[in-house]
N, C-alpha and C positions, 0 to 999 in steps of 0.2 A: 370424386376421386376415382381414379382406374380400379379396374378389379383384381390387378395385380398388385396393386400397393394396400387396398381393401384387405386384402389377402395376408396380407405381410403382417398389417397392423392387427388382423385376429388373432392370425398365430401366436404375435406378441404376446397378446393380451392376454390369453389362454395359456403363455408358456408359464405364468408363474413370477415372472417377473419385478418389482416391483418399482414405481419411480424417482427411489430414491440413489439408482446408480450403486445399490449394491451389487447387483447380479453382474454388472459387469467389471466393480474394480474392488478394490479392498479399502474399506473406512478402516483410516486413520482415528486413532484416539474417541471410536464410535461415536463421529460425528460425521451423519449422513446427510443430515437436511440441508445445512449452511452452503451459501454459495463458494465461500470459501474452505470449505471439506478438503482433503487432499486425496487425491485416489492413487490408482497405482493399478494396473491392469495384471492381472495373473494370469500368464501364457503358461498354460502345460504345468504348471506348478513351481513352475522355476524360482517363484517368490516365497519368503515364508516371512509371518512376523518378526524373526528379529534384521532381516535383511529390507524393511518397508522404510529408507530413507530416502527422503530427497523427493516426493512424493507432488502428482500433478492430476487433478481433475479431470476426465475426459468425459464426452459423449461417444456413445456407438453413433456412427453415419453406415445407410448404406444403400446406395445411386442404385439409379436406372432408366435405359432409355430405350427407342422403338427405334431401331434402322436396320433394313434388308442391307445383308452385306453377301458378299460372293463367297463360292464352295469354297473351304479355307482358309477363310477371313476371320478372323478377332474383333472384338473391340476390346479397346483401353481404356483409361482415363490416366494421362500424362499430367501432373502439377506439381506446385509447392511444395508439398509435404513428402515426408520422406515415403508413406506409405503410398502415397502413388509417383514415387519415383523419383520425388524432385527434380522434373521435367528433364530425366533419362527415358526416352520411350523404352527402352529394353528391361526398362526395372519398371515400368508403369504400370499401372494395376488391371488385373485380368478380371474382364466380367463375362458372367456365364451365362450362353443361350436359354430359352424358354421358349414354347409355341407362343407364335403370333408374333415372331419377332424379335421378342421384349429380352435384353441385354441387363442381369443385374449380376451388382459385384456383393461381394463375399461382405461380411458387417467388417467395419474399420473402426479403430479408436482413433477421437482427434483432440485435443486440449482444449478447454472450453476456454473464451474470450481470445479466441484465435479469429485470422480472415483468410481463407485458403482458395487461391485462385487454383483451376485447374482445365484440361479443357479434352473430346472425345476424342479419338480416332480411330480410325481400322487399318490393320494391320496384316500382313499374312500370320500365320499361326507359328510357321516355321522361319520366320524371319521378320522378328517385332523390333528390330532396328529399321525398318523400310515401311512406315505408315504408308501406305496408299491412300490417304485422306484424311481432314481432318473437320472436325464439328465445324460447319458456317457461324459466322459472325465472332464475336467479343468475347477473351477469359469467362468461364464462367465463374464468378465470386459464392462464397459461401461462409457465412458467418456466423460465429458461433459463442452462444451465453450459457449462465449455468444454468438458466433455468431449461435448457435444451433437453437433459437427460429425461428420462436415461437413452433416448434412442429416438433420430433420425429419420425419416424417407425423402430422398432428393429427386423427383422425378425430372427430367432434362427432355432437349427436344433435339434433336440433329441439326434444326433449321437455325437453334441458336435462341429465335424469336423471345425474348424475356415474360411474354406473354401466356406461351405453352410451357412454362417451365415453372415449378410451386414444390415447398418444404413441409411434409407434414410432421406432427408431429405420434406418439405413440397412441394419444386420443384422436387422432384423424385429423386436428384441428389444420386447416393450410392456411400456409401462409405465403406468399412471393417474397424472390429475393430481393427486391425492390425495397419490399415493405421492413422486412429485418435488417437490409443497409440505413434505412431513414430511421429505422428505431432504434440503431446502434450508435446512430450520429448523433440520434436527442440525447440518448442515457450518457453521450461522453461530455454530449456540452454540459447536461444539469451537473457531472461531475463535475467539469472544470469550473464553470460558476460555483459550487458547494468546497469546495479547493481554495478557491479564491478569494472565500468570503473568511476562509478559515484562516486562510493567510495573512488576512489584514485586520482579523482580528488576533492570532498570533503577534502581529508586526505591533501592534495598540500597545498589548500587553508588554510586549519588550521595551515600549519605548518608556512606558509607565515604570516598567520594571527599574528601566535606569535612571530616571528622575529620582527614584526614591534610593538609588543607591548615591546619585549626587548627594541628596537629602540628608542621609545621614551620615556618610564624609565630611558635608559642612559641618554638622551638628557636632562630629567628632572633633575636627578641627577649632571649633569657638569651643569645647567643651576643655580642649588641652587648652585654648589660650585664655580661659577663665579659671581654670585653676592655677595657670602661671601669674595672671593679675594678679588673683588671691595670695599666692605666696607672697607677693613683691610687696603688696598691703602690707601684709600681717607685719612680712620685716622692717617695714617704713614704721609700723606702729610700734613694733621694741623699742627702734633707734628713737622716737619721738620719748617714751616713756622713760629711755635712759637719760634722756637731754631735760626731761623734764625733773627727773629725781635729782639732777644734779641742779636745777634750780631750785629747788625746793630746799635742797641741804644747804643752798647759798643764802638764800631765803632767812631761813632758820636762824643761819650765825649769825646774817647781819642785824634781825632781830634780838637777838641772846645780848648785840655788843650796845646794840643803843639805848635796852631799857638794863644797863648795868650788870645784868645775869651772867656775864661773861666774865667782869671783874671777878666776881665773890667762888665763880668759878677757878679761875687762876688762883687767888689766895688760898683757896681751900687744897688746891693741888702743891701749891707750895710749901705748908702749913707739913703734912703728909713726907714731903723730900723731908722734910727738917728735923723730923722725929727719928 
């Protein structure tokens, strides 16, 4: 690592800091650890707890590169993001001279699980609408997770080359932007695979879900037209019992008439009128 990014990372270390991205934003609901924490950056004081809504995770970023430029020349960094101008050279971010060259800019806050292209140039000082030049080669890309925080060092090369160029982090640790574009593409895929598996099991469960609400619609449905059987029964079995007692009482007389009991019935009732 340079000794001016060496440098950077001591003073960090030494400032007090700590890595959980409180020093530079304000935890939400004092949750600092989680990747999903909400921060919120406090400029000047402008923010106070009951105005903390709407709230966005950042890292501190803060570049720097090695180019001789001419008596009253600048460099910049023109990109995407709004802090360095979204590619307005005249809003684009001012980076401030150092012996031996070295070009670094002010610390920036940037939303974590962001991709921020951006790229150098020189400019006169008094006239940063008029690059006189611009970094050789390809946007430079820079990509950013939560586990970034709380801070940054993006060291760049003028020439461009992807080789001279590496991200450290607060522990010194480097890394190329290469290597965090390939480990942002794996963590999206195992995402998308983990999505997908979620989905189709989601999709299982629904379909299961509505099987069982077919299930018990029929259920419902044989359970009304088994109670309507039932009724239809029951009333088949009065009208049988009325048809049956009126055999019975036919039954009866015609037994009453043929063993005589019916005569002695008649006389008896006649016998009765006649008193």
């Amino acid at each position: 690592m340079d000794a001016e990014i060496l440098d950077a990372v001591d003073d960090k270390k030494s400032s007090g800091k700590n890595n959980n991205g409180v020093s530079i934003a304000k935890v939400i609901n004092g949750s600092s650890s989680s990747s999903e924490a909400t921060f919120r950056s406090l400029r000047d004081g402008a923010l106070d707890d009951d105005n903390m809504i709407d709230t966005v995770q950042v890292v501190t970023v803060r570049f720097q590169i090695k180019m001789e430029v001419g008596f009253g020349d600048v460099m910049r960094i023109c990109g995407s993001h709004e802090s360095m101008g979204e590619w307005d050279v005249a809003n684009a971010l001012l980076l401030n001279w150092s012996e031996g060259n070295v070009w670094t800019s002010e610390e920036i806050e940037l939303p974590v699980d962001g991709i921020y292209i951006y790229k150098y140039c020189v400019a006169p000082a008094s006239n940063p609408n008029a690059p006189s030049s611009w970094q050789s080669g390809n946007n430079q890309v820079l990509s950013l997770s939560p586990e970034d925080g709380p801070i940054l060092y993006v060291k760049d090369s003028w020439s461009g080359n992807p080789n001279e160029t590496a991200v450290f982090s607060a522990e010194g640790v480097k890394q190329s932007k290469d290597e965090r574009l390939v480990e942002r593409v794996r963590k999206q895929d195992e995402t998308v695979k983990r999505q997908t598996g979620e989905i189709k099991v989601l999709r299982t469960e629904l379909k299961t879900s509505k099987m069982q609400v077919k299930a018990l619609r029929e259920e419902a449905r044989l359970s009304a037209n088994v109670r309507i059987a039932l009724k239809d029964q029951l009333n088949a079995e009065k009208k049988r019992n009325l048809v049956f007692e009126e055999q019975v009482g036919a039954w009866k007389k015609r037994f009453m008439q043929i063993t005589g009991n019916g005569d002695k019935e008649d006389k008896k009732s006649s016998k009765q009128e006649s008193r």
